[in-house]
C-alpha positions in Angstrom: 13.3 -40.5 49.8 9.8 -40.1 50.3 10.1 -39.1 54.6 12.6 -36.1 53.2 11.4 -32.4 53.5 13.1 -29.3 52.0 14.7 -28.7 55.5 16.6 -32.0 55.4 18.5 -30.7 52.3 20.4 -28.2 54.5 19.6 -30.0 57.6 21.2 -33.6 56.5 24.3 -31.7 54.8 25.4 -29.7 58.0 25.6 -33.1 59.3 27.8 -34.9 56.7 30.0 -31.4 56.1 29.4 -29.3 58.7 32.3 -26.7 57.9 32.1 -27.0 54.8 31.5 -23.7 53.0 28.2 -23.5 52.0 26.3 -20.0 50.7 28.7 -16.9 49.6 27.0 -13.8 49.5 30.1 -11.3 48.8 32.4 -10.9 51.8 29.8 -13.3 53.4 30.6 -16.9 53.5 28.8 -19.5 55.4 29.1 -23.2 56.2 26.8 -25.3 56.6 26.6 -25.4 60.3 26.4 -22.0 59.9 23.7 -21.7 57.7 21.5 -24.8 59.9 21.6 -22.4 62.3 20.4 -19.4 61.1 17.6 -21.2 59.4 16.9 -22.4 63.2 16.7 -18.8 64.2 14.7 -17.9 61.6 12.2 -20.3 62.1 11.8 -19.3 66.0 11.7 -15.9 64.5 8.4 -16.9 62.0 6.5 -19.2 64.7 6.8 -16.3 67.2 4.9 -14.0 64.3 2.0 -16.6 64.0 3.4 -18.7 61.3 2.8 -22.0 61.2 1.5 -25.0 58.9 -0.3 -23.9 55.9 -0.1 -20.0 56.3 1.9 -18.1 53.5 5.3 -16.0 53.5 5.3 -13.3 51.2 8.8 -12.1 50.2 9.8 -9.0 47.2 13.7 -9.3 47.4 16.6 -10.3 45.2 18.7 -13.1 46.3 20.3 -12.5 49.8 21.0 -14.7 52.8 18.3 -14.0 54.4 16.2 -15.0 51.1 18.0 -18.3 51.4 16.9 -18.7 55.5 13.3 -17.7 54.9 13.0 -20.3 52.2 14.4 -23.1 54.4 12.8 -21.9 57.6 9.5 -21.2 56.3 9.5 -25.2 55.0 10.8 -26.2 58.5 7.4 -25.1 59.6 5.3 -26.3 57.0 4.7 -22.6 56.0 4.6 -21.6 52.3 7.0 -19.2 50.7 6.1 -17.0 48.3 9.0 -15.0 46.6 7.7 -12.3 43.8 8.2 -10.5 41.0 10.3 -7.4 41.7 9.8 -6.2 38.2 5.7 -6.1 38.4 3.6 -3.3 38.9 2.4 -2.4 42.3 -1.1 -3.9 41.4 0.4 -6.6 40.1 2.0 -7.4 43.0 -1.2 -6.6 45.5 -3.4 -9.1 43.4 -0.9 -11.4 44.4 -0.4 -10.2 48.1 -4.8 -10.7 48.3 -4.4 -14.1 46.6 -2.1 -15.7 49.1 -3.1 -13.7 51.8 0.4 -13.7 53.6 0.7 -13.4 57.5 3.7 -11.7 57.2 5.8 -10.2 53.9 9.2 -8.8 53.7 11.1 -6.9 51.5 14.1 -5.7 51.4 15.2 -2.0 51.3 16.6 -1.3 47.6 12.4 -2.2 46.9 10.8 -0.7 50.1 9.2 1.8 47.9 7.4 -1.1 45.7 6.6 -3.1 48.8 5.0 0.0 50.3 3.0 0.7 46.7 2.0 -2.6 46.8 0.4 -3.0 50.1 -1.2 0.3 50.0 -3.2 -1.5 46.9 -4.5 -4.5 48.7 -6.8 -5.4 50.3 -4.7 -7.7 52.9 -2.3 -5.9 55.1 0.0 -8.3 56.4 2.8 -6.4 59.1 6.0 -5.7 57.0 9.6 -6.9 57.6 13.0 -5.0 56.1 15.6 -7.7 55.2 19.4 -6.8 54.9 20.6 -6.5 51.0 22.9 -8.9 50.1 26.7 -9.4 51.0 25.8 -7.5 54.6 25.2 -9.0 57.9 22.1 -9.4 59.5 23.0 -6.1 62.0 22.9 -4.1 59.1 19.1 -3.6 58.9 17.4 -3.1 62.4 14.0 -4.3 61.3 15.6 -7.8 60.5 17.5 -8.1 63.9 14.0 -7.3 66.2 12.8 -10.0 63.8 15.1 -12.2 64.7 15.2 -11.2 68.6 11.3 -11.9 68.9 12.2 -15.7 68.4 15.1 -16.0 70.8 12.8 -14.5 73.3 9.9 -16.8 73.2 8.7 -18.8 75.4 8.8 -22.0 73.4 12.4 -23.4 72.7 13.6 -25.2 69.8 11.8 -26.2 66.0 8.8 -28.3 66.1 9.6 -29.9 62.0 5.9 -30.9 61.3 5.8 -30.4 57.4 4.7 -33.4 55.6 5.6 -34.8 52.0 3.2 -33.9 50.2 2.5 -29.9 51.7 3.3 -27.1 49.4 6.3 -25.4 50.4 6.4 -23.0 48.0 4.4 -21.1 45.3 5.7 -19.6 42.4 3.6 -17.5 39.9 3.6 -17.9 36.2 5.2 -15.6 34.0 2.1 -15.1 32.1 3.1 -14.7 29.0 -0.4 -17.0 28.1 -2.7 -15.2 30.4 -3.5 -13.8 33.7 -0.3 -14.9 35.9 -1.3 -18.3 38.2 0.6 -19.5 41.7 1.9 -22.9 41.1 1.8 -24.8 44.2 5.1 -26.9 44.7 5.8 -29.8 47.5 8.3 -30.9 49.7 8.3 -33.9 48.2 8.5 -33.0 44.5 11.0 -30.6 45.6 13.4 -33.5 47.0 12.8 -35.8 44.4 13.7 -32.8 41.9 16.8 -32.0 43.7 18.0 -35.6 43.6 16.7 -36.1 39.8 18.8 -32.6 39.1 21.9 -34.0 40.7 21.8 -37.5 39.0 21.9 -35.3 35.8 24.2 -33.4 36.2 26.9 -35.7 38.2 27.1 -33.5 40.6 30.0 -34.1 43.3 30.7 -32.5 47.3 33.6 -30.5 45.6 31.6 -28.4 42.5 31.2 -24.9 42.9 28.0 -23.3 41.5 27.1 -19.3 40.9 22.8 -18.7 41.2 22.1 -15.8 38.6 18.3 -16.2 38.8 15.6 -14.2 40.2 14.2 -16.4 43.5 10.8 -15.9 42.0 11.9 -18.3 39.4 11.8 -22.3 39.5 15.4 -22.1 37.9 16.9 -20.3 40.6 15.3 -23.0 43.7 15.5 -25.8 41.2 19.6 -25.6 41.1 20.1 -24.3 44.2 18.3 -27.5 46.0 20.5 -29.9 43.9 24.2 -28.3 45.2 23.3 -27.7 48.4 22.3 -31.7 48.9 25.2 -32.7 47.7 27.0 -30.3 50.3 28.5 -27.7 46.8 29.2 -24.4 47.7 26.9 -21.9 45.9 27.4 -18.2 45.3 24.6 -15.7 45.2 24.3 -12.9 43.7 21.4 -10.6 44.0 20.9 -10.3 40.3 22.5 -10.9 37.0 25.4 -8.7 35.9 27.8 -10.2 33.2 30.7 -8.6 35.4 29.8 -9.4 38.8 28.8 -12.9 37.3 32.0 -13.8 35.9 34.4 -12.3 38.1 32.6 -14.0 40.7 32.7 -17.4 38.9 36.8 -16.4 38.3 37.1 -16.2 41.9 34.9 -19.1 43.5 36.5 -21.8 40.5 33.1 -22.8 39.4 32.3 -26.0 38.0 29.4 -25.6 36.7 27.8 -23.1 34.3 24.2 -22.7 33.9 22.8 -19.5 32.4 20.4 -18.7 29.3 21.6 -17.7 26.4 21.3 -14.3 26.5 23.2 -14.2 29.7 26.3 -16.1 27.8 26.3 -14.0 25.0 26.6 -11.2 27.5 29.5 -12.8 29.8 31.5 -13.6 27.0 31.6 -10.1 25.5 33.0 -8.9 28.2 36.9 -7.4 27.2 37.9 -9.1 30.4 36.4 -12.3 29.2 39.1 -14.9 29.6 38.7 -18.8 28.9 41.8 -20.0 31.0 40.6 -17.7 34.1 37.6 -20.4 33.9 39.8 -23.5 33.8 38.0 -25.4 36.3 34.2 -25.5 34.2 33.5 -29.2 33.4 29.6 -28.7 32.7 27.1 -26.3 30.8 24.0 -26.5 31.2 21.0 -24.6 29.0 17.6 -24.1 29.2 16.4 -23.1 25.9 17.3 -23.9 22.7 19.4 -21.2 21.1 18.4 -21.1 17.1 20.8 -18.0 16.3 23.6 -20.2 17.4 24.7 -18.5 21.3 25.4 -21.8 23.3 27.4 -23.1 20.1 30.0 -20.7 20.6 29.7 -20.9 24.2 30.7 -24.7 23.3 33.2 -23.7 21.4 35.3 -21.4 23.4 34.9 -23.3 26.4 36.3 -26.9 24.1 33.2 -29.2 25.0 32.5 -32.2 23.9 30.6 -35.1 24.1 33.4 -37.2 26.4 35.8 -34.3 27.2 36.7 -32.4 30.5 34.1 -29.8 29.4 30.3 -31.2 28.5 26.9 -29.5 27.6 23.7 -30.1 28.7 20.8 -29.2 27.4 17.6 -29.4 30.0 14.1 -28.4 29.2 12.1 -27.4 32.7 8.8 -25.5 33.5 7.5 -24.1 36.7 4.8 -26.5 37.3 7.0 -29.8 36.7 10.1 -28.7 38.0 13.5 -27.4 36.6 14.7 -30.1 34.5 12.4 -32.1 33.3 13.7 -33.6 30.1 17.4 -33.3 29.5 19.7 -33.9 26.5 22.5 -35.4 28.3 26.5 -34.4 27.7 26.5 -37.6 25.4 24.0 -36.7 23.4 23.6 -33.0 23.3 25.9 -32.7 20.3 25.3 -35.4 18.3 21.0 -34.2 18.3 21.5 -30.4 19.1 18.6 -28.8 19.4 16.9 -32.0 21.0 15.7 -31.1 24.5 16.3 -34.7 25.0 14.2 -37.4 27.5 12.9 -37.8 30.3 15.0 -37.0 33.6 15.4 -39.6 36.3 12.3 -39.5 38.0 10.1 -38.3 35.2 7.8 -39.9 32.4 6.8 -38.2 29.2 4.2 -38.6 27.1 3.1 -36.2 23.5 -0.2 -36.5 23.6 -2.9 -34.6 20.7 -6.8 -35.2 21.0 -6.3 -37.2 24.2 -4.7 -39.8 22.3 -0.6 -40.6 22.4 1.2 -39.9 18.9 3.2 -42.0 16.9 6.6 -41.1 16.1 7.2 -38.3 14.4 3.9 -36.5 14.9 3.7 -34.0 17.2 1.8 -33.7 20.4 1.7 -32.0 23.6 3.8 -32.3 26.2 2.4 -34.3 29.1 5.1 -34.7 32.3 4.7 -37.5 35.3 6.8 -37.1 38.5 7.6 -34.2 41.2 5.2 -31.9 39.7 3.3 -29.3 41.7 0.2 -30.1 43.6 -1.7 -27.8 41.3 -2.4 -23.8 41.3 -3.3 -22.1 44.2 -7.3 -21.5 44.3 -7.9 -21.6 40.5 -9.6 -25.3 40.5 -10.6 -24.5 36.9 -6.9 -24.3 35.6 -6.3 -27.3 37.6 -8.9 -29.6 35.7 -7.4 -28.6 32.4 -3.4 -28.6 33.5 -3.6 -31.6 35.7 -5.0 -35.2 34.2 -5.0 -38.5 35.6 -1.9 -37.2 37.6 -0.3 -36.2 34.2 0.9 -32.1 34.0 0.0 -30.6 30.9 2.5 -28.7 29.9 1.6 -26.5 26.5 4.7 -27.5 24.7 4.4 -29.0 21.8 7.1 -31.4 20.5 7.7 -34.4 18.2 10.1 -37.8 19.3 12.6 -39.1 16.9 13.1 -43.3 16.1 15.3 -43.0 20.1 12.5 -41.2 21.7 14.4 -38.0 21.4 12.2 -35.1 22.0 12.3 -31.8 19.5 9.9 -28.7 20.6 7.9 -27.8 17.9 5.9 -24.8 19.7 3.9 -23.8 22.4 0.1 -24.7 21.5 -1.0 -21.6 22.2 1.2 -19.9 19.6 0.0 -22.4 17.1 -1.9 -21.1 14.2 -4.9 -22.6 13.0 -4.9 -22.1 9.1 -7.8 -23.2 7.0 -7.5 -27.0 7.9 -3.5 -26.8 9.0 -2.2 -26.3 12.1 1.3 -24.4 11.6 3.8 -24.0 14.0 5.3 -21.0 14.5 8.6 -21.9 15.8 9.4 -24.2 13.1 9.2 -21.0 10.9 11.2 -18.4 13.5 13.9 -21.6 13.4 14.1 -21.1 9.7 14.1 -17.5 9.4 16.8 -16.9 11.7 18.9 -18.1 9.5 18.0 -15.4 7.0 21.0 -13.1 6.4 18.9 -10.4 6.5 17.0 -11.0 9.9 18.5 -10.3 13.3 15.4 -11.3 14.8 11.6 -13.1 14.4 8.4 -13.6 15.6 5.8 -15.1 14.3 1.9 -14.6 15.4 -1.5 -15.7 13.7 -3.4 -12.3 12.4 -7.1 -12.4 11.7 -7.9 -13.8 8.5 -11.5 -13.6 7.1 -11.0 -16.9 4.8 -8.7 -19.2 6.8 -8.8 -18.0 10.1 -5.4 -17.3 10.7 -2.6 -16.2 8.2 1.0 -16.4 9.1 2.1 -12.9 10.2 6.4 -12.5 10.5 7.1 -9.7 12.8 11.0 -9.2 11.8 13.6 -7.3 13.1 15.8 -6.7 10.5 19.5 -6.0 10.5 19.3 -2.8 8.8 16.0 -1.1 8.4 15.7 -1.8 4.7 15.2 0.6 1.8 12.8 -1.6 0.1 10.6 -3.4 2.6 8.5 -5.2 0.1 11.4 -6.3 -1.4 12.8 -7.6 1.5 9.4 -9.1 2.7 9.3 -11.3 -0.4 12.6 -12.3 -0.1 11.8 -13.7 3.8 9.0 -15.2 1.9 11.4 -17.0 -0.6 13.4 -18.1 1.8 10.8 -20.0 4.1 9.2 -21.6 0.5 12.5 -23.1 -0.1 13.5 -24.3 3.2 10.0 -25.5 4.5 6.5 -26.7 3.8 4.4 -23.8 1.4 1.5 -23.5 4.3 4.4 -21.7 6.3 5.2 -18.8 4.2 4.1 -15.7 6.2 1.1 -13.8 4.2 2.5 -11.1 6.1 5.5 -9.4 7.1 5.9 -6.4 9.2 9.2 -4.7 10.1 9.9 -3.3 13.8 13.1 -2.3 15.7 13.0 -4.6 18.8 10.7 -7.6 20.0 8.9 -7.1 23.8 10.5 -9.8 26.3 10.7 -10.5 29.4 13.6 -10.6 31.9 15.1 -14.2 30.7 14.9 -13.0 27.1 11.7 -14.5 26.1 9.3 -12.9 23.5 6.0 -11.8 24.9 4.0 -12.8 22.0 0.8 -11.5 23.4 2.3 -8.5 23.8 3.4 -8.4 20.4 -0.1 -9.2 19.2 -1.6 -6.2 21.0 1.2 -4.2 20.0 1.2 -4.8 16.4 -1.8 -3.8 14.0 -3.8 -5.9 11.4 -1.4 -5.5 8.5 -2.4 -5.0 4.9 -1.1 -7.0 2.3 2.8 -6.5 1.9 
């Protein structure tokens, strides 16, 4: 497994099932002879614009075909893709552009303005290329097609596959939510091994049928696309999530397979058109985040899952830097120790580790993953040295193993709060609050406190803005005193009307800390 490249994945199935469907983008549908051919074409395409081994492929576009051929074509070459964040800020995006310091970077035309904004702010200027949107053919966008036409007409004929195991393929920045955003730098090699340890997991067969909802600048989107396409699946597309494209499209490819976040559920099954038996051929869930205000348990429920039924859950935990499912809850497990992210995947060790030192049972300790994990971060050698140890990956997460060896997050360490001599973790309080009747939502930061450091803030959005804060505020208070240990009752409370997240749903706690003033005593 070791020899295999991210180009054999496509390459090795348009062998075995050649016209077999493989990528449906809309009216587009593709086999997998198909496909190995227009990743060929592409490839001419990128050696006749000087790339080759080593140089970097910048890409701002939502999933489309031709996202799928520059990811495969730029590995055939030993290139390195780099797909980015379509939601960031024009200087956001050209610190990243004079980072990588592409030799070429497309875009494709629903973002042309961004692209434009963005290169206009760095310093490197790499030539520009417009891809066709997705669900059209490749004629539909003339830039694309001279793209394409400079490789048939070079002089050199055919693909010279030079990538080895261990070159990055592809780098994918950090969502920094914990500080300036970093480009983690992922092989061929882990790739593979991740594909194969994702498809182990989740049983996957020839005939499933998958639908990607995730943004290709996101290790969830490549990390289950791989995994189908090696067992020769068919996978959907879609450019971005929409609850009604999503499940209409699911409706009409029969999917198999479901695997969303939470928030992405929630919105798919309140849909009025929403209907279970339109769905009858799901036999897996899979979720990426533990849902405290109870989402994926009614996703369980309507859908009839159970441990050893026709319909199963899965719950994976995954980062960027280690890959997209890591540790995994498996459908045997998930419900008997829900809210478990599980062990390690096939492929993986794990390890919770606090002062350098591995933790006994039941204490908790960081997170530290063995296995496909990426190479390190691109140019930040610093970050390396403290992410990367004795070929463990650190990954921030903080968690505690039951008598199996099941793992539980606790928190991230860099929301923990440092209290007098106590380190409090804030999820453990957000997992009790949200099951306060009068809380719709929680967050909980350290504030400045001139005695003990830290004090436990609770930044609350409550179901109804209430009459009496303070009343309420003492009765969240209460309710944390009963429910858990005394040190995490927040000294302070404050109310707000929505919580800043980012695109998967997840709290931007420095954002929140900036956002939200040194409260008095409530």
């Amino acid at each position: 497994m070791s020899s295999v490249c991210v180009g054999d994945i496509v390459r090795n199935s348009a062998r075995a099932y050649p016209h077999h469907e493989a990528l449906i983008a809309g009216d587009l549908r593709l086999t997998y002879a198909e496909l190995d051919r227009r990743i060929d074409a592409v490839a001419d395409a990128l050696r006749a614009a000087g790339v080759e081994h080593g140089t970097r492929v910048a890409c701002l576009a939502k999933n489309s075909t031709a996202v799928m051929t520059l990811y495969f074509a730029s590995a055939n070459l030993g290139a390195i893709l780099v797909p980015m964040n379509y939601w960031q800020r024009p200087q956001e995006l050209a610190a990243v552009l004079d980072d990588i310091e592409p030799v070429i970077f497309f875009h494709d035309g629903e973002l042309a303005d961004l692209a434009r904004a963005s290169a206009d702010e760095a310093a490197a200027r790499p030539p520009t290329v417009r891809t066709p949107a997705w669900g059209t053919p490749d004629d539909s966008e003339p830039e694309w097609m001279e793209f394409l036409a400079s490789g048939a007409s070079a002089d050199e004929g055919g693909i010279d596959y030079q990538p080895r195991p261990d070159d990055t393929h592809l780098i994918l920045y950090t969502s920094g939510t914990t500080g300036r955003p970093k480009g983690a730098m992922l092989t061929h090699e882990g790739t593979v091994m991740s594909a194969f340890s994702v498809s182990l997991g989740y049983r996957l067969r020839q005939a499933d049928s998958f639908v990607a909802l995730l943004t290709p600048f996101h290790i969830a989107a490549w990390g289950h696309i791989n995994p189908f396409l090696l067992v020769g699946a068919a996978v959907s597309i879609l450019p971005e999530f929409n609850a009604e494209r999503a499940y209409a499209t699911m409706v009409a490819e029969r999917s198999t397979i479901i695997i969303t976040a939470p928030i992405m559920c929630q919105q798919i099954l309140a849909l009025p058109e929403f209907d279970r038996d339109a769905l009858g051929d799901i036999r897996l869930i899979v979720f990426g985040a533990f849902d405290p205000s109870g989402v994926m348990r009614r996703v369980g429920e309507t859908f009839g899952a159970t441990a050893d039924g026709p319909v199963q859950m899965l719950h994976g935990y995954g980062i960027t830097e280690g890959g997209v499912i890591t540790i995994s809850c498996r459908p045997e497990d998930v419900f008997e120790r829900w809210g478990f992210i599980g062990q390690a995947s096939t492929g993986y060790a794990v390890r919770l580790v606090q002062d350098g030192r591995d933790v006994p049972q039941g204490e908790p300790g960081e997170i530290w993953i063995k296995g496909p994990v990426m190479k390190g971060y691109w140019r930040r050698d610093e970050a390396n040295a403290e992410t990367l140890v004795d070929g463990w990956l650190r990954t921030g997460d903080v968690a505690v193993a039951d008598e199996s060896g099941y793992l539980k997050i606790v928190d991230r360490m860099k929301d923990m709060i440092r209290s007098g001599a106590q380190n409090i973790f804030c999820k453990e309080i957000e997992d009790c609050l949200v099951g306060h009747p009068d809380v719709a939502e929680v967050a909980i930061i350290g504030m400045p406190d001139p005695v003990y450091e830290e004090a436990v803030c609770a930044v609350v959005v409550p179901m109804s803005f209430p009459s009496d804060p303070d009343e309420l505020a003492e009765s969240i208070r209460t309710f944390v005193r009963e429910r858990i240990a005394g040190y995490n009752v927040p000294k302070h409370v404050r109310f707000v009307d929505s919580l800043p997240k980012n695109t998967l749903g997840k709290i931007l706690k420095r954002e929140l800390r900036a956002t939200v003033l040194p409260p008095s005593d409530s």
